[in-house]
N, C-alpha and C positions, 0 to 999 in steps of 0.2 A: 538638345532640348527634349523635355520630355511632356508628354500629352498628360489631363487631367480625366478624372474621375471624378463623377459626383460629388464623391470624397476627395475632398484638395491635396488630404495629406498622403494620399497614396496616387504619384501618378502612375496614369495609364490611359492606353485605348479605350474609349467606352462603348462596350459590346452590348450584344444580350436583345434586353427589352429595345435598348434607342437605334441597334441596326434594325429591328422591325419595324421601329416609328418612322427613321430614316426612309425604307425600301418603301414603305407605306404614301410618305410624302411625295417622294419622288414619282411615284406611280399617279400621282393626280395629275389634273392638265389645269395646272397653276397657271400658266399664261392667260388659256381659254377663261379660269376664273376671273381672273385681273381684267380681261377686257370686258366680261359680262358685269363686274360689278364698277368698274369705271361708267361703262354707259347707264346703268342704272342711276350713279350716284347726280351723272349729269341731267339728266333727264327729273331728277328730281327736282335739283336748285332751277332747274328753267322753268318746273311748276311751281315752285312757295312764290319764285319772284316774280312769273306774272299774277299770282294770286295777292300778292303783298302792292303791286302796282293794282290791282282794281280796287283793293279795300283802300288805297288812298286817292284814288280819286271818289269812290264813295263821299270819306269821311271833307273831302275838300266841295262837293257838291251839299252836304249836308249844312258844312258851314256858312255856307253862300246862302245857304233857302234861310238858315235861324236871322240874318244876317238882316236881308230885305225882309224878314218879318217882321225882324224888329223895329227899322225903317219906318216900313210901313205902318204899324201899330202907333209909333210915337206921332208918324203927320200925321195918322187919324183921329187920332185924341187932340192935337193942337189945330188941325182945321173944323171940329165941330165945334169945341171953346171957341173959335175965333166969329164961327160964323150963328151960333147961338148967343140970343140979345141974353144980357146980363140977368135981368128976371130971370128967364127961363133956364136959365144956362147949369145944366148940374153937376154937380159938385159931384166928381168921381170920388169912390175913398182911396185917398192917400198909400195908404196899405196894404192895398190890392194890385195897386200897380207896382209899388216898388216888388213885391211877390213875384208879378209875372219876370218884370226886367230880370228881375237876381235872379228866378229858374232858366229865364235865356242865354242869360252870362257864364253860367254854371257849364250847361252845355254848349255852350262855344267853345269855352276856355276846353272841357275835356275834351271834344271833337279835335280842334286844333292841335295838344298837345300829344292826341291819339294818335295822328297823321303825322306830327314829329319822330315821335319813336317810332312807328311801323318805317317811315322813311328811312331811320338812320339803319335799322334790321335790314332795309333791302338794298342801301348801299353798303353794306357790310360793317356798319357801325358799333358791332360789339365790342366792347372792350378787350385790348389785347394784355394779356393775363403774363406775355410769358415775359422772365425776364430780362435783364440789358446789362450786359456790361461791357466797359470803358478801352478801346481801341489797343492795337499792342503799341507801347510807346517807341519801340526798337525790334526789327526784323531782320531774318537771316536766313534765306534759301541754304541747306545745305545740301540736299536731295541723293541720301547718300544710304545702300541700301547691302544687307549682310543675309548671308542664308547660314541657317544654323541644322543639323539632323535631327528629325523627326522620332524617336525613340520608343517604341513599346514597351509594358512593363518586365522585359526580359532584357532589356538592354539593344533591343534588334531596332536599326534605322529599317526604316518602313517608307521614310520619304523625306522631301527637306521643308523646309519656313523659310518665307521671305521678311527680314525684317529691317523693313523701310524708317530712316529718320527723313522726316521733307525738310523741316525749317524749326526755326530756335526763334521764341518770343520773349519781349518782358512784359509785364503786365503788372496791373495794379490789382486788376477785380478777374477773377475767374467765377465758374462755375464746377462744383463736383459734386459730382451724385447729384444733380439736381437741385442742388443748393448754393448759394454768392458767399463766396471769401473773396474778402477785402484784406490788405495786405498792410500791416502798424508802418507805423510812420518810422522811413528809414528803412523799409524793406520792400522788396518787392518779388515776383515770381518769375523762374525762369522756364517755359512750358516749352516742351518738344511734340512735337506732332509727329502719331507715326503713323505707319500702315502697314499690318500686319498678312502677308498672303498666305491662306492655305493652300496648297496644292494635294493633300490626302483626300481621299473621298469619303472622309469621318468626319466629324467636328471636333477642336480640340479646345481646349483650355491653356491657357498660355499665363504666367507670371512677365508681365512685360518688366516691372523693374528690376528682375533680374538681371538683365542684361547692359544695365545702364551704368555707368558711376562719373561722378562728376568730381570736377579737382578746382580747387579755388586759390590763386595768386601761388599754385604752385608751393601750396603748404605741407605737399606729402600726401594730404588725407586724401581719400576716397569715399563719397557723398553716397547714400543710395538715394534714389525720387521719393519723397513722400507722399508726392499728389499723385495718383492715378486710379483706375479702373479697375484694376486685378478683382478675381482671377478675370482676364478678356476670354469671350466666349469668338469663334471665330469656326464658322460654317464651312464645310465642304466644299470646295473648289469655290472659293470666294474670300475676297477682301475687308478686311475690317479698319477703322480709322478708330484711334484714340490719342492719348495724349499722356506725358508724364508731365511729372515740374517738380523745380525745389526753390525752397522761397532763400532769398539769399540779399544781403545788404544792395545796399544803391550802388555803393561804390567798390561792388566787388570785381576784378581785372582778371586777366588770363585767366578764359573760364575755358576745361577740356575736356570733355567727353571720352571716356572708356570704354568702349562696346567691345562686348563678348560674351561668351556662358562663363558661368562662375568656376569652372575648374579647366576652361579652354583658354584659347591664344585672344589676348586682346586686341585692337586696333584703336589708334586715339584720332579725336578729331576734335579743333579746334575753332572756338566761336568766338569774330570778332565781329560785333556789332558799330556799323555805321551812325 
């Protein structure tokens, strides 16, 4: 296996400027960050949402006063008609009142709907944006994991890869790049899950479907993944999770797996879905 460079087409170790950045990084007290901006972040949401809890009960006291005002206003008008003899009795204009009503309906209505949506704000009611897609229809633990060497732009092993398959999905809808594919009718996807471990104290760049091929009803052919991530960026003594897939009929059978580097020893493994 060999390491990337900025540039894809020439792998390599990448030196230079990013072991400065790297040495740089590692020199901060990232932890100590993480914990001073965790409590910050919390200490904030514990102030909007008592602030968000007083402006509703505001707007729920405000609605209560227009409320009995208006109560009030209407039995006032109907017990002095009542109790004023007919001669005397005056004729409020029509006009004026319906004015005041409509301006106190106005702000009820907005008070109250004000207090709806600040409510739905502070129990968390914004709309979730992100999207959804459709359960694996058929799974397979196969948790089956290869190391491959680590290679400099000189050909020198510098260290090894870990590179993990967990489990085999089918699926209808996926996600790539941030984007849902939905799969035509009479096809579906076959997605591996992997987990890719660095063990160098670089970061490298890795082509994960290199190492993959798939063989379908044992026709001979050898598949590469169409669907994946490449190049996967994968940090310095740390674990990265991604995923391959190749979309393939309903009723495709004896489906095998070919792992290895492209000019090394293979090993096959095979996926029988329950």
């Amino acid at each position: 296996m060999e390491i990337r460079q900025i540039s894809i087409s020439t792998p390599s170790i990448r030196i230079g400027l990013l072991e400065r950045i790297t040495g740089f990084i590692k020199g901060l007290p990232l932890n100590e960050l993480k914990v001073g901006l965790k409590t910050l972040v919390m200490a904030l949401y514990k102030t909007i949402k008592t602030l968000i809890g007083q402006v509703i009960k505001l707007f729920v006291f405000l609605k209560n006063i227009i409320l009995k005002m208006t109560t009030s206003i209407i039995s006032s008008i109907k017990e002095k008609r009542q109790n004023t003899p007919t001669s005397r009795r005056i004729n409020l204009p029509s006009k004026k009142i319906a004015k005041v009503l409509l301006l106190i309906g106005i702000a009820a209505v907005v008070l109250i709907s004000g207090a709806k949506i600040i409510g739905r704000l502070g129990k968390g009611g914004i709309s979730d944006t992100r999207q959804e897609v459709q359960g694996a229809k058929a799974s397979q633990d196969l948790n089956r994991e290869f190391t491959f060497p680590l290679k400099n732009s000189e050909g020198e092993e510098v260290s090894r890869i870990h590179y993990g398959i967990e489990k085999a999905e089918l699926r209808d809808e996926i996600i790539v790049k941030g984007q849902k594919a939905t799969a035509v009718k009479g096809r579906t996807f076959l997605i591996l899950t992997l987990k890719i471990k660095n063990d160098y104290d670089q970061p490298i760049e890795i082509d994960t479907r290199d190492y993959v091929r798939l063989s379908i009803d044992n026709d001979g052919e050898w598949l590469a993944p169409t669907i994946h991530n490449d190049p996967v960026e994968v940090q310095a003594i740390s674990t990265m999770h991604t995923r391959l897939g190749f979309p393939i009929d309903d009723e495709s059978k004896n489906l095998v797996l070919q792992i290895g580097e492209i000019s090394g020893e293979k090993e096959r493994v095979s996926i029988e879905f329950k």
